[in-house]
N, C-alpha and C positions, 0 to 999 in steps of 0.2 A: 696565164689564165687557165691555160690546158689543165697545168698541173694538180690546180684548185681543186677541178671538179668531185676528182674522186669524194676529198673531205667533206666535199658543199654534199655532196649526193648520199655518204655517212649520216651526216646530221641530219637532213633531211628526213632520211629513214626510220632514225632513231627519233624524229617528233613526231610519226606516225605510228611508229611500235607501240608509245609510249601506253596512249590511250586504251591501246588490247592489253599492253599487262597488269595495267592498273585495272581493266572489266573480268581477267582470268582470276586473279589474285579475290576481285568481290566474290564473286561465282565460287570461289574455291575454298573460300569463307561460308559462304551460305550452305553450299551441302556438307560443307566437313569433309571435303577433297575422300582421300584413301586413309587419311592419317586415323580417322576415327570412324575404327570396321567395329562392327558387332561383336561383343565378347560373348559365343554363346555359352562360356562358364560360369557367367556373371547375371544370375535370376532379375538383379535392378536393372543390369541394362537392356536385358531381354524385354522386360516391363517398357520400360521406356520406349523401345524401341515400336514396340506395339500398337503403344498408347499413339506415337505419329500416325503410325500405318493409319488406323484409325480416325485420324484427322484427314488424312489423304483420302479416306474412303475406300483403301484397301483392307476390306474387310478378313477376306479371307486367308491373306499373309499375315492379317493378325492373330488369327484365331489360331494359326499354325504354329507363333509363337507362344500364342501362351498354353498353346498344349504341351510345347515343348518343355516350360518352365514346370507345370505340371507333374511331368514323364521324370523329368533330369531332378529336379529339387522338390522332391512331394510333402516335406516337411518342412519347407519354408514358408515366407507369411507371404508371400507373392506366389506359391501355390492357390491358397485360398482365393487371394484377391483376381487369379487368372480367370477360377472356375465361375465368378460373381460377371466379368468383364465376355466371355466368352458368349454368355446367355444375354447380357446387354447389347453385346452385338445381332445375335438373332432376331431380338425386339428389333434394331435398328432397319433389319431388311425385311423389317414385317414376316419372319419366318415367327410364326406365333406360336403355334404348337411345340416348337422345338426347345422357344424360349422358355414357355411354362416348366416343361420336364427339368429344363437345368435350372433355370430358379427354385423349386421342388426340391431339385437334389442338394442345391445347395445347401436349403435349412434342413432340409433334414441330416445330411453330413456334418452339417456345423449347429446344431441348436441355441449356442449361447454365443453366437456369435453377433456382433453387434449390429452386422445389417441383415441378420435374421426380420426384422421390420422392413426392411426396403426389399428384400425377397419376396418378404410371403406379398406384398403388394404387387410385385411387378409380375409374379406368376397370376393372379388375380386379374390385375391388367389384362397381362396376353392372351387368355381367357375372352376376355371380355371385349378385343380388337378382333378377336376370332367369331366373334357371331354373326352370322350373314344379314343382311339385310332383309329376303322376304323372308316373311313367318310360314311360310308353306316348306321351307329345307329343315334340314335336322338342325336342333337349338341345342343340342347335348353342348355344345361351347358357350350357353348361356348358363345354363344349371350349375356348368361348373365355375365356372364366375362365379356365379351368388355364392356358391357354398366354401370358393375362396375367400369371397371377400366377407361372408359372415366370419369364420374363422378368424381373420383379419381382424376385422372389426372388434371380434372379443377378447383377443391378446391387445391388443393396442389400441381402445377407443380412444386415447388422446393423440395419437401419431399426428405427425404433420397432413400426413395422406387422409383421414379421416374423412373431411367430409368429401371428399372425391370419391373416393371409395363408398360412402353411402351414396351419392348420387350415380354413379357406376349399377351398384346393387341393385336400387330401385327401377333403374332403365331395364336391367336384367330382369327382374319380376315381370317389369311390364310387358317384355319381351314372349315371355313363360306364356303369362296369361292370354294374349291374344292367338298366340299356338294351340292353346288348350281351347278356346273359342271357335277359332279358325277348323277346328279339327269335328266339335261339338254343332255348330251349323253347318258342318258338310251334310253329317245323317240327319239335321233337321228338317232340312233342304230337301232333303230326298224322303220324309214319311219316319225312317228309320227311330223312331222317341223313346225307344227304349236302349239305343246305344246313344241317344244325345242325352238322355237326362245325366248320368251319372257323370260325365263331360263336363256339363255345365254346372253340377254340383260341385267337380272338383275346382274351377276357376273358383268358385265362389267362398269356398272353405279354405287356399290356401293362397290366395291372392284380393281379399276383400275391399280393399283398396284400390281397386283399378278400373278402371273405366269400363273396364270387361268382364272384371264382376259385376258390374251392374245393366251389362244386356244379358250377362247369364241369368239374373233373376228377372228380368223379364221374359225370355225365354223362358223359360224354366216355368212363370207362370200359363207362357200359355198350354205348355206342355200338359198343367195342369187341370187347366178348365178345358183341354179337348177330353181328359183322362175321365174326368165328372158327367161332363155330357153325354158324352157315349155309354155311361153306368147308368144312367138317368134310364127308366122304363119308357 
């Protein structure tokens, strides 16, 4: 019986091995162990490899990749498609401004390229995630919205994005307009009617439509009839 044990205590071993090499062997499959390292001579699997990171939320190890694919193969078509993926990731961590420039760069680098349309919109977009909420901060991130997304809108009024980008636009105006308002009953508020009228005439002239062109012509009337009274003998 002595003798036994060693092999009893062999087998035993081996029906509790078994289970870790059958979980190493899954594990070793799922990440692709060492056998499948990065070829960085290889622009697709740079791509590819990027695009995970990216899934993972590793932003910035992606970004490093596809500058690399960039830098090493500038005339490849995974060059272009890195500098499109690069500015998409920016939008993604809400870096907005950074986004616009490199969607910008893109079309204007590439003009006839075919996401020349999904460009000029997502620069337009990041624009337009960039405008602050009160109307009393700088709106220059609204202005240029609109004037992206007019631009937009007149190469491509039938794009997919279309009405998003009108409705985008339109928010942007209204955005304008109440700045202009907002700015126009500061000096009315205080007397000042000859720095409010021209205020509230420009809401009124380039935003006619909006809820704020229409206290500006009220305003604006009464601006009026103190203007008449006080001429009155």
């Amino acid at each position: 019986m002595v003798a036994n044990v060693p092999g009893a205590f062999r087998r035993a071993s081996k029906s509790r091995l078994l289970p870790l090499v059958i979980l190493a062997t899954l594990a070793c499959a799922l990440v692709g162990c060492a056998s499948q390292q990065l070829d960085e001579n290889d622009p697709a699997s740079l791509y590819r490899d990027a695009e995970e990171d990216i899934k993972s939320d590793h932003y910035q190890i992606a970004i490093d990749k596809f500058r690399m694919i960039r830098n090493k193969f500038p005339y490849s078509k995974y060059s272009i498609d890195a500098q499109l993926r690069i500015a998409d990731i920016y939008f993604m961590q809400e870096s907005f401004a950074e986004a616009a420039a490199s969607y910008e760069s893109f079309y204007d680098l590439h003009p006839k390229h075919e996401k020349v349309p999904y460009a000029m919109f997502r620069a337009a977009k990041s624009f337009y995630k960039d405008i602050p909420s009160p109307i009393s901060r700088d709106l220059a991130s609204a202005q240029k919205a609109l004037e992206a997304y007019t631009e937009f809108l007149r190469r491509f009024p039938n794009a997919a994005e279309a009405n998003e980008a009108r409705a985008d636009a339109n928010a942007a105006r209204k955005a304008l307009a109440e700045k202009e308002l907002y700015i126009a009953e500061f000096y009315f508020k205080r007397g000042q009617l000859d720095s409010a009228r021209p205020r509230f005439l420009k809401v009124i002239e380039l935003y006619p439509e909006t809820d704020a062109a229409k206290q500006a012509k009220e305003k604006l009337g009464r601006i009026e009839r103190k203007a008449q009274a006080g001429a009155q003998p």
